[in-house]
C-alpha positions in Angstrom: 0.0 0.0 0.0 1.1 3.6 -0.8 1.5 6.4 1.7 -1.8 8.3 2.1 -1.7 11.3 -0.3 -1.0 14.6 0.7 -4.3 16.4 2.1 -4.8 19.5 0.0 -3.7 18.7 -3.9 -4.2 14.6 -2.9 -0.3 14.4 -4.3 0.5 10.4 -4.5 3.0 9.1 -2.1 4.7 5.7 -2.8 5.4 3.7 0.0 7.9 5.2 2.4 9.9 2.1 3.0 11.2 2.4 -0.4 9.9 -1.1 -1.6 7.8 0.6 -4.3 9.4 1.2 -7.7 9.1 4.5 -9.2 6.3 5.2 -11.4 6.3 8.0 -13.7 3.0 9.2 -14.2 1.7 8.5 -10.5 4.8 9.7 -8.6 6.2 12.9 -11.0 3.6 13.3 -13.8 0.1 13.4 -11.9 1.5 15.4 -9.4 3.2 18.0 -11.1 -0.1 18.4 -13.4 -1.4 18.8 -9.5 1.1 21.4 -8.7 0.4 23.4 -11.9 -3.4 23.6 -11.9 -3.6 24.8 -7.5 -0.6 27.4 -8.4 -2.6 31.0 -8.5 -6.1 30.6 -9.3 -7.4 27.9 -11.2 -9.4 28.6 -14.9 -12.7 27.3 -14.7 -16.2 27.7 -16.1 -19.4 28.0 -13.9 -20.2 24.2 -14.6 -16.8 22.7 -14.0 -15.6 23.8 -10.4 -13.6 21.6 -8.7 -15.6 18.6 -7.4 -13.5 18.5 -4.4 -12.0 21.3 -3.7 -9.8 21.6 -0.5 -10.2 24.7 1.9 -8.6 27.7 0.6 -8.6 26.6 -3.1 -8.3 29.9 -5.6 -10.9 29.7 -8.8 -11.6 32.2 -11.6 -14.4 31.4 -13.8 -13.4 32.5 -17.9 -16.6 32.5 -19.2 -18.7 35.1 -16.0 -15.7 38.0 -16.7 -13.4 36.0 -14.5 -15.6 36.0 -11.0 -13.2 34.7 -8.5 -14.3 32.6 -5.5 -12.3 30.6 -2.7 -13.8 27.6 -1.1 -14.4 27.7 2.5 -14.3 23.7 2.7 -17.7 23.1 3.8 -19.7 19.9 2.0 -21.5 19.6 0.0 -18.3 21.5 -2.5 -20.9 23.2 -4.5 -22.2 25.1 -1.8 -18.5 25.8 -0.6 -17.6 28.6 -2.7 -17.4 32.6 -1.5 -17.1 34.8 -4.2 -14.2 37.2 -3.9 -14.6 40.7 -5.4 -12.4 41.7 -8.4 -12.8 44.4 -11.1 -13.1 42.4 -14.0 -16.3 40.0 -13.0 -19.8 41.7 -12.0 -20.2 41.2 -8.1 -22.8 38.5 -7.6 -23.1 37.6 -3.9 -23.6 39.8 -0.7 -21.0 42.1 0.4 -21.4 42.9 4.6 -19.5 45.9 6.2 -19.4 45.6 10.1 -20.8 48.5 11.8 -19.1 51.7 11.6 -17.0 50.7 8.2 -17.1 52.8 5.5 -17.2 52.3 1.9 -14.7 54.5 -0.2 -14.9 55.6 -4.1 -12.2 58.1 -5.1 -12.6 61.1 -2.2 -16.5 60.2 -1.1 -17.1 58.7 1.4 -19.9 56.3 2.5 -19.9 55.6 6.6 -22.7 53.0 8.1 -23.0 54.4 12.4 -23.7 52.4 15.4 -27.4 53.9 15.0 -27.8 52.5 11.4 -27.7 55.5 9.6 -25.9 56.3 6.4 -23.7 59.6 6.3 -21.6 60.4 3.3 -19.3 63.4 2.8 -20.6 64.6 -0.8 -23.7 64.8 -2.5 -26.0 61.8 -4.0 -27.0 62.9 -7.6 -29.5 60.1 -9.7 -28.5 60.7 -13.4 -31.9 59.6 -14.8 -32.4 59.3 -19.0 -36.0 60.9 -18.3 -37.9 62.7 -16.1 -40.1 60.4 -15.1 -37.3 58.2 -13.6 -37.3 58.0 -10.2 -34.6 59.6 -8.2 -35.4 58.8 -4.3 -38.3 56.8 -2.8 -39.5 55.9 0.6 -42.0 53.3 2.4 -43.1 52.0 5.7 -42.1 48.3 5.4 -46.3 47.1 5.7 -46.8 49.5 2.7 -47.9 48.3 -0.5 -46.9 51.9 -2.0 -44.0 53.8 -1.3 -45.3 57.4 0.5 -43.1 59.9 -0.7 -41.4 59.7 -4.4 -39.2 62.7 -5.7 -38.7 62.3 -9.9 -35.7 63.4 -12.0 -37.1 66.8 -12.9 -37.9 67.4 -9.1 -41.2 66.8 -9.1 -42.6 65.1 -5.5 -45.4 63.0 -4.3 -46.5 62.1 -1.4 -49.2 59.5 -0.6 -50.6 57.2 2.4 -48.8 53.9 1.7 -51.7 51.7 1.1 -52.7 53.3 -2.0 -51.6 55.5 -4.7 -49.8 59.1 -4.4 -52.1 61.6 -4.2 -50.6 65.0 -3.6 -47.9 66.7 -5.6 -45.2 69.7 -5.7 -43.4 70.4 -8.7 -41.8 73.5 -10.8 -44.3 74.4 -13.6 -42.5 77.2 -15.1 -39.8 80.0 -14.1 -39.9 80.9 -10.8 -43.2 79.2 -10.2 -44.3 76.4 -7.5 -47.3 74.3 -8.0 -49.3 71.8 -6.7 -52.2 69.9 -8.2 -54.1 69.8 -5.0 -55.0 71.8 -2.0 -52.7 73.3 0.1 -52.8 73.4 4.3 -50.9 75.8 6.4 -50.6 75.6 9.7 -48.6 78.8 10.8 -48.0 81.6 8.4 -47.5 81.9 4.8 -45.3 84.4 3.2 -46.2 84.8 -0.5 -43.5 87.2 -2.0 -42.8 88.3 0.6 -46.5 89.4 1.7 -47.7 88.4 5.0 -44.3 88.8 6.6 -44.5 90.8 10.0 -41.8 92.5 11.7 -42.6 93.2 15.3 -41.1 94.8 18.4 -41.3 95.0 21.8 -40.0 97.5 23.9 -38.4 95.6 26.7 -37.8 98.3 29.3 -38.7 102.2 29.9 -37.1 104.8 28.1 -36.8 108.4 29.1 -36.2 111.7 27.5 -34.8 114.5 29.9 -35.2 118.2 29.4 -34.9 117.9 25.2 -37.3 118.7 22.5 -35.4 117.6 19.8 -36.8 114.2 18.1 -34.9 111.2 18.7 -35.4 107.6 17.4 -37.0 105.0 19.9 -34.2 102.4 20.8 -36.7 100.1 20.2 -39.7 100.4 17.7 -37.7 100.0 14.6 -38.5 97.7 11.3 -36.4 97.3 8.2 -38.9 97.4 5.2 -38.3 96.3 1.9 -38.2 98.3 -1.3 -41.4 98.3 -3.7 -43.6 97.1 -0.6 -46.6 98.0 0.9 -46.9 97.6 4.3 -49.3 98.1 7.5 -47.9 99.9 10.5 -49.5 99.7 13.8 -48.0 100.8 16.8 -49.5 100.9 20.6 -47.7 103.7 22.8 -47.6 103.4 26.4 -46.1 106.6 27.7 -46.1 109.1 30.8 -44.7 112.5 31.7 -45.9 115.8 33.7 -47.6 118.0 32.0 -45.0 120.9 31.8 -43.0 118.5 29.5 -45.5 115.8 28.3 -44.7 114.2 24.8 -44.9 114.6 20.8 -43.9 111.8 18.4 -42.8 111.6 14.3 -42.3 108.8 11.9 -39.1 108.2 9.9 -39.7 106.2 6.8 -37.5 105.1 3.9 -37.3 107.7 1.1 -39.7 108.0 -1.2 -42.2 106.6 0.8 -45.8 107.8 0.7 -48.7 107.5 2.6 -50.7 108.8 5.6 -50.3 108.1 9.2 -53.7 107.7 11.5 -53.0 108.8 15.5 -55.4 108.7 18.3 -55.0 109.4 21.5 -54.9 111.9 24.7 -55.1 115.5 23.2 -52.4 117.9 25.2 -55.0 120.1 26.1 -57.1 117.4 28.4 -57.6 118.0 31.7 -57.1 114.7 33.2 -54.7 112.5 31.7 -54.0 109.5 33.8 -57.2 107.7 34.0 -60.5 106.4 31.9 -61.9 109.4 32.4 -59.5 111.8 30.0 -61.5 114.3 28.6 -60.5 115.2 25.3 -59.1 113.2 22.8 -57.5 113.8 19.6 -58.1 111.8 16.2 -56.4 113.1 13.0 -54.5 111.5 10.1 -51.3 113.5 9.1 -47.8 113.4 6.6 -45.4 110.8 8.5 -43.2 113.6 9.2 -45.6 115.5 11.3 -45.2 116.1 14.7 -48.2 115.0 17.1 -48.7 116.2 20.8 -50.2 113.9 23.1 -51.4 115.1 26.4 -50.1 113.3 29.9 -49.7 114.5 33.4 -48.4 111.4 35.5 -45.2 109.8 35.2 -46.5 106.6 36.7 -50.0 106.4 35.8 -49.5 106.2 31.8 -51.8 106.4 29.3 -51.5 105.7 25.7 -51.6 106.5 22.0 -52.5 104.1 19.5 -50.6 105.3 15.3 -51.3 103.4 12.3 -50.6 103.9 8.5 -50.2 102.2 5.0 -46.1 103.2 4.3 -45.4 102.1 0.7 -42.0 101.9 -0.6 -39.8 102.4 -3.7 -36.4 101.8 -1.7 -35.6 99.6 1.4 -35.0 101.7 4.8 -35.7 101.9 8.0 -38.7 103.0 9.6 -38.8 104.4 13.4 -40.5 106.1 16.1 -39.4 109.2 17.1 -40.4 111.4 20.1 -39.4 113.7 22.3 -40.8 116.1 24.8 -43.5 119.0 23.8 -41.5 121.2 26.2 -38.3 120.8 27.8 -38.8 119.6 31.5 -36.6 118.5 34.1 -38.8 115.9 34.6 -38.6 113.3 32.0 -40.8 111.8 29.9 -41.5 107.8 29.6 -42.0 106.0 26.5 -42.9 102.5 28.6 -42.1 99.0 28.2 -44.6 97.0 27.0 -44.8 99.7 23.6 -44.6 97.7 20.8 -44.3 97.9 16.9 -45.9 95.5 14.0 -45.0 96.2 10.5 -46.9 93.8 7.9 -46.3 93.2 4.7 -49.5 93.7 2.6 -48.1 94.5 -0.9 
């Protein structure tokens, strides 16, 4: 009996004890035919693997691009085989990354977290041959549909998941958004810019001191956009003696035109400081007109309501200025709690 062959290539061993002649084709020919088919990969064909490969053996098949595989050694042989990824055969098995790897091509960068979400470090761009191909699409795993689908030309749609999209967004023309379908907002909508409101608050008492020289309100101030029409409403809380009381003026972007509308307590009343002021004064005036209100306590305020339609040609600033009607020791108090709203109607 020969020696048992060698375990990987099955290389024929004669007998050990040297009482076996030489023979050509089982000691040196078969085995070097051996040798030379397991050095590198083998070339095979899909149907004719190795019927018994050994673990580790290399194949290449010549006629799938060269797909490479490697047998793990498991039985039956035919299920044995792991494909190995090369550049010259199309990828046909599974390819796992453990969590946190990352997939390179060139300089991007695809990373898998612990969490399960993908991050990448450029942009994803679907090169579709129509518009109707689909770029991105998303489901809940019970749906039949998938909920949300964006198209190559941008369009989207949106649906429930157990039937067909039913809502829509998508660019009809230059510079115009449309959907097919109603449309639900729950805050505010800004349309060009209309329905935009500025507002402020003033946060704390300010106070004018013997001056009768206009000055701007640190606080009620809006930047308003050129070629705009907008709505100005303003609530004045403010107090003062009546040797100084207070006047007020508007400073609006140039160019701007329009009326202002201001009520309050006129500076010839004769009680100032409670529901019972007697005269009141109601007028609508240029913005740039001065208007005196009437107050005689510097803790019991009163106030002023002024409102106007200010419509641009250029962008500015518009403020509240004020000052006293007569210079006085004792200041004057635009209070906190004034505020501003300037909305965009136009």
């Amino acid at each position: 009996m020969p020696d048992p062959s060698t375990s990987r290539l099955g290389l024929y061993k004669s007998k050990s004890d040297g009482s076996e002649l030489v023979n050509y084709p089982l000691d040196l020919g078969g085995n070097w035919d051996k040798v030379d088919n397991a050095a590198g990969f083998q070339i095979v064909t899909s149907t004719t693997r190795p019927a018994t490969p050994y673990p580790g053996k290399p194949i290449t098949e010549s006629n799938t691009g060269y797909r490479s595989y490697f047998s793990n050694g498991s039985s039956p042989a035919s299920g044995s085989w792991v494909e190995i990824p090369n550049s010259s055969g199309v990828f046909g098995g599974n390819l796992s990354l453990a969590t946190g790897s990352s997939l390179s091509i060139g300089t991007a960068t695809l990373t898998r977290s612990s969490g399960g979400s993908l991050s990448a470090n450029t942009n994803y761009q679907r090169a579709g041959t129509a518009t109707t191909d689909v770029a991105f699409s998303a489901l809940v795993s019970a749906d039949t549909f998938d909920r949300l689908r964006l198209y190559a030309d941008g369009k989207l749609e949106i649906g429930p998941g157990s039937g067909a999209r039913d809502v829509n967004l998508y660019r009809s023309a230059a510079n115009v958004l449309t959907t097919d379908d109603s449309l639900n907002v729950g805050l505010n909508l800004t349309v060009g810019g209309i329905g935009q409101r500025l507002t402020a608050v003033k946060p704390s008492n300010e106070t004018v001191t013997s001056s009768t020289t206009l000055q701007n309100d640190d606080h009620l101030t809006a930047t308003l956009d050129a070629n705009s029409v907008y709505r100005i409403y303003m609530l004045l809380n403010f107090g003062g003696v009546t040797a100084g009381e207070i006047k007020t003026s508007w400073t609006t972007p140039a160019s701007a035109t329009g009326f202002k509308s201001c009520m309050g307590p006129g500076s010839d009343s004769t009680t100032r400081d409670t529901g019972a002021t007697t005269t009141m004064r109601y007028g609508i005036h240029n913005f740039t007109t001065t208007v005196n209100y009437g107050c005689n306590d510097t803790s019991l305020l009163v106030h002023a309501i002024e409102q106007g339609i200010v419509t641009t040609t250029t962008g500015g600033t518009f403020v509240l200025q004020w000052a006293q009607q007569a210079s006085s020791a004792t200041g004057s108090i635009m209070a906190a709690g004034s505020y501003l709203i300037a909305e965009k109607i136009g």
